[in-house]
N, C-alpha and C positions, 0 to 999 in steps of 0.2 A: 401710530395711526392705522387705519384698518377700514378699509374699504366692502360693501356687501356686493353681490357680484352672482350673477347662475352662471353656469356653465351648461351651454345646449348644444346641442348638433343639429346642423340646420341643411338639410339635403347632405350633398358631402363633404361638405366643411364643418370644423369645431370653432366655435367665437365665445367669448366673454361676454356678457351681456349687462350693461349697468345701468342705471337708472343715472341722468344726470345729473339729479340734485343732490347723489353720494359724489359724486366726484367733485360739485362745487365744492362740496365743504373741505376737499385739500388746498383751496385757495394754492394749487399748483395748475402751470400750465398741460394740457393733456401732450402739447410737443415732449415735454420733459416727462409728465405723469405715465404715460403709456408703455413706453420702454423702458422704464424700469420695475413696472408691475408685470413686463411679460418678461423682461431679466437679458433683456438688449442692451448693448453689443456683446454678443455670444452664440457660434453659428449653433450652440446647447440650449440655451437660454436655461441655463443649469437651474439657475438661483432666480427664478419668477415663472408665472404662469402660464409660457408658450410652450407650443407643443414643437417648435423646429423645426418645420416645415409651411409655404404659405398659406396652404390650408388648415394650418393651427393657428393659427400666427393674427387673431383676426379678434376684433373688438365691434361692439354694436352697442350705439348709447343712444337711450331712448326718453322719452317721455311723453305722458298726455298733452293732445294738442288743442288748442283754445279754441281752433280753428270748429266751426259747427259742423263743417263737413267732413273732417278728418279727424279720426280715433286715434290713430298714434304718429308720431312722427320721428325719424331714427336718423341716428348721422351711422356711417362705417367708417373703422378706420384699420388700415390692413398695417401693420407694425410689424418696422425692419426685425428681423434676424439679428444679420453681422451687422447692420447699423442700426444706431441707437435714434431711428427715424420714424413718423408716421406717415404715410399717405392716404389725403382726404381727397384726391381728386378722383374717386370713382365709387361706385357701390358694388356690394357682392351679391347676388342675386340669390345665394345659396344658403348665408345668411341673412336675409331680409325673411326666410322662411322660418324664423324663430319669431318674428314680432308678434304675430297675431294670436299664434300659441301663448307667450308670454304673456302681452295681453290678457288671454281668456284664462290662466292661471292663477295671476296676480288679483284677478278679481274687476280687473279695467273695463271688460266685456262680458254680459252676461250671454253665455249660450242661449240660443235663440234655434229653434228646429232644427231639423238632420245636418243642415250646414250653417256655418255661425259666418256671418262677412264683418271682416274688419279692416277698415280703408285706411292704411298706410300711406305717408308720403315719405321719402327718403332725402334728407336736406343737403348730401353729398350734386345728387344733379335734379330734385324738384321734382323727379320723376313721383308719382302717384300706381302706386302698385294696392290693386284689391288682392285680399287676401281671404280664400274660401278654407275654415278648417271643417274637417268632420268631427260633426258631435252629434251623433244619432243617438234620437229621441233627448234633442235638447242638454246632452254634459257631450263632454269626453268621454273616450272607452278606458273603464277600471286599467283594463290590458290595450296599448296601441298595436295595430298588427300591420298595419298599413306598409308593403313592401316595393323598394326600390331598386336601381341598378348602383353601384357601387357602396353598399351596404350592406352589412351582413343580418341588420338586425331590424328589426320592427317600428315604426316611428308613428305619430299621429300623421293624417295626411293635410296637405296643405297646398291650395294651388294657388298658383300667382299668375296675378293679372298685369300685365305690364300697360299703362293706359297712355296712348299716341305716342310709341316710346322714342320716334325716329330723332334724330338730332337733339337729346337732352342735353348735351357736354358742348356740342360744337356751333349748334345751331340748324344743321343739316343733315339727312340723313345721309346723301354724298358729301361733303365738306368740302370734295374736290370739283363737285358736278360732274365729275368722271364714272361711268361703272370700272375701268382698271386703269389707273396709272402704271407708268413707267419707273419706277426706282435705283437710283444708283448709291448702292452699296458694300461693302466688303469686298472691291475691286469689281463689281459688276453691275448686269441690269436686271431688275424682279418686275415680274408682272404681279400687281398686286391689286384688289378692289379694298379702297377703305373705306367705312364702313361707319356708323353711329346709332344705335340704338340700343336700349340699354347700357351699353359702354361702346367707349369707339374701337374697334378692329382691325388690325389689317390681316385680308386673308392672302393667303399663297398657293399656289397651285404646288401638289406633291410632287408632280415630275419636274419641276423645277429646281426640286434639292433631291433629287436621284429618289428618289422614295419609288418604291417595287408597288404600286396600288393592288395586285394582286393576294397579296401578302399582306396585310396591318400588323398583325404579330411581330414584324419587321418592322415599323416605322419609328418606337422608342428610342432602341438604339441608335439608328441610321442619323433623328431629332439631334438626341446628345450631343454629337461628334459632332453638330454646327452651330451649339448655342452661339455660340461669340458673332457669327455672321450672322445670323438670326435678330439677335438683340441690335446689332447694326443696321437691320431694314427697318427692325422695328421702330428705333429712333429715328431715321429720316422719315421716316410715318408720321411720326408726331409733329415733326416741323411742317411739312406738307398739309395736315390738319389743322395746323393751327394751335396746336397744344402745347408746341416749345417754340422758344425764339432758335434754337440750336439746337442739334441730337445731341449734347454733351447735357444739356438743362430739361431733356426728357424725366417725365417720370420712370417711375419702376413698376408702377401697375395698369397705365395708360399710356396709348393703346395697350388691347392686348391682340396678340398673335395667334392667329388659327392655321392650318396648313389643310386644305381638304386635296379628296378626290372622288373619284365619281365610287360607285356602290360596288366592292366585288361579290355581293351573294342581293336575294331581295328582300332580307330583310330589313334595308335601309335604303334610306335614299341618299344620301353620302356617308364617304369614309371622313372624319376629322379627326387632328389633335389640335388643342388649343395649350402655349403657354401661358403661365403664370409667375410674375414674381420670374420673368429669365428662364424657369425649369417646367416640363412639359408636366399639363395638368394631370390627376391621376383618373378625371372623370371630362368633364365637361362645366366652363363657368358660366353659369347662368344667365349672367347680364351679356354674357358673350356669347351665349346662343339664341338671346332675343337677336341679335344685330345680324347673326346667321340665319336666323329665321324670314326676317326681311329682306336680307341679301338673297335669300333662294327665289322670292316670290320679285326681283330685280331684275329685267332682261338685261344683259352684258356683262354682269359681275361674273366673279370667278363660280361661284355656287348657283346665279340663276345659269349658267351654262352647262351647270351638273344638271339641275333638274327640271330647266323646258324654263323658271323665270315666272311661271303663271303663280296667281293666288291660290290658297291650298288649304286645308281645313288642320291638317299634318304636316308636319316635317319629322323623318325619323331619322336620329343622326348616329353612326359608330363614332362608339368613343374609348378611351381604352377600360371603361368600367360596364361597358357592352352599349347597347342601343337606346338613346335618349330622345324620346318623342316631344316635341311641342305644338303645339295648335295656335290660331289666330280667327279671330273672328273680329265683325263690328256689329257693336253693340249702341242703340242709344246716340248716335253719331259718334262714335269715338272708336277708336281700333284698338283690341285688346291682342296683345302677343303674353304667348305664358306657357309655363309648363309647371308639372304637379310634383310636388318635392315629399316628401317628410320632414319631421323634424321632431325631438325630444328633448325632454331636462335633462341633465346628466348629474348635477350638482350644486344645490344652494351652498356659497361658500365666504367664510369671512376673509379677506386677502390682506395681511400683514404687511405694511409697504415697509420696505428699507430706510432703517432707522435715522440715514442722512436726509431720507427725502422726507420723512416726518418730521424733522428738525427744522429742516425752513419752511414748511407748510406749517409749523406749530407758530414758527416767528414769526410769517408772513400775516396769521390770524388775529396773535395778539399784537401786532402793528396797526389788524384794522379795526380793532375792537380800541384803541387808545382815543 
């Protein structure tokens, strides 16, 4: 059996992109179906279409929405590695920058003047993300040139509108009504502000895990040597939000973990790393820089304490793929947070699924055709 399937790059993440009505017809569940078309459990993913890392590691399944107001609507689903697991409880913001492309590719949206808008909604958390691509003078450019920070190469551009995004997961954009909580973790106490928008957060303050603010070049390493403690604030985070009954039944992609500090040069207005997936991001996650973006413009949180907490037209964040800008505005009564990605095809591709799991998606069909 054989799945159709693009391969895009969507800011700086790579995803699978499927249409879901290919996937119905494995009459497999996507829990099972996904891990073994990305060739999970294997930290290689030798034998299927992951790239072995969480920013390869990542799927987007889409389709036309009935709905009058909304053009497309996408689930994400970010697929274990070493486990043969998916996680639906959160969206990637990085790829969500592939829809609207997608979209105006496949034929779904016609280009419409210098910018095409295509109104996404993502069925992970209901958030509603506009989508502005460039298509000057009404297409696409033959050639994309459109350049980013952790990228080496050229991409169409594509901004995202994050729309009312504060508390999609939890309900609030404090969940705790706190700007910082107290945390006890890994034998100790963390000052932490959690956070929700676009995904839930917990941020940390850098001096709080020895981190040299002066230095960023420094902070990967210094990161590494504390995953384990890390991952242990993180999951009392989730219980404190709401998101686990226990840190042991925490997710693996919610919250996620950010570590800032204040700006050592002016080209930013904070230093950050955010993890992912347990291992520290190689840029900045998207949906976790809407929730940074709100935290800054938060008086008391760990980030409005970096930068004064006031409303801001900008936010310009260090990351370790250099300096990532985002903006907010309101528009029409509604608050737009967002920042401007790229994104490209990489490959239309037929995907050969593994001949045991064709075998009961072949049973499971002529069971229901009987």
């Amino acid at each position: 059996m054989n799945i159709q399937a693009e391969w895009m790059r969507g800011g700086t993440s790579k995803c699978w992109v499927f249409e879901s009505e290919h996937l119905d017809e494995t009459a497999t569940s996507l829990d099972e179906l996904l891990p073994k078309v990305f060739g999970s459990p294997d930290s290689r993913q030798i034998d299927g279409v992951g790239g072995a890392t969480s920013t390869t590691s990542k799927a987007v399944i889409l389709h036309r929405s009935s709905d009058a107001e909304i053009d497309v609507e996408f689930t994400f689903a970010q697929v274990g590695i070493e486990e043969a697991t998916v996680d639906w409880g959160s969206n990637c913001g990085n790829c969500s920058a592939v829809v609207g492309l997608y979209a105006i590719e496949q034929g779904w949206i016609t280009p419409s003047g210098d910018t095409t808008r295509v109104t996404t909604r993502n069925t992970n958390t209901g958030q509603i993300i506009i989508q502005r691509v460039d298509t000057p003078g009404g297409a696409l450019p033959i050639v994309p040139q459109a350049q980013m920070p952790g990228v080496a190469t050229a991409g169409y551009k594509v901004g995202l509108g994050f729309r009312d995004p504060a508390g999609k997961t939890t309900g609030s954009f404090l969940p705790t009504s706190n700007p910082t909580d107290i945390l006890l973790a890994a034998g100790r106490a963390w000052t932490a502000s959690l956070v929700d928008a676009g995904a839930p957060v917990v941020i940390l303050r850098a001096e709080e895990l020895g981190l040299d603010t002066a230095n960023y070049d420094s902070w990967m390493a210094a990161v590494d040597s504390q995953l384990i403690a890390l991952d242990q604030v993180r999951r009392e985070a989730a219980v404190r939000m709401g998101l686990a009954a226990t840190p042991a039944q925490a997710a693996r992609a919610i919250p996620k973990l950010a570590i800032a500090a204040a700006p050592q040069d002016e080209d930013s207005d904070a230093s950050v790393m955010m993890l992912s997936m347990g291992k520290p991001h190689p840029a900045l996650a998207i949906t976790g820089s809407i929730a940074l973006t709100l935290g800054a413009q938060t008086p008391g949180t760990i980030l409005g304490e970096i930068t004064g907490g006031a409303p801001r037209a900008t936010l310009r964040l260090r990351t370790p793929a250099g300096v990532i800008e985002t903006w907010s505005e309101e528009l029409e009564g509604s608050m737009y947070v967002g920042v401007d990605r790229t994104a490209r095809s990489i490959a239309s591709s037929t995907i050969h699924l593994p001949e045991s799991l064709g075998s009961v998606a072949d049973t499971d069909l002529a069971s229901a055709s009987r």
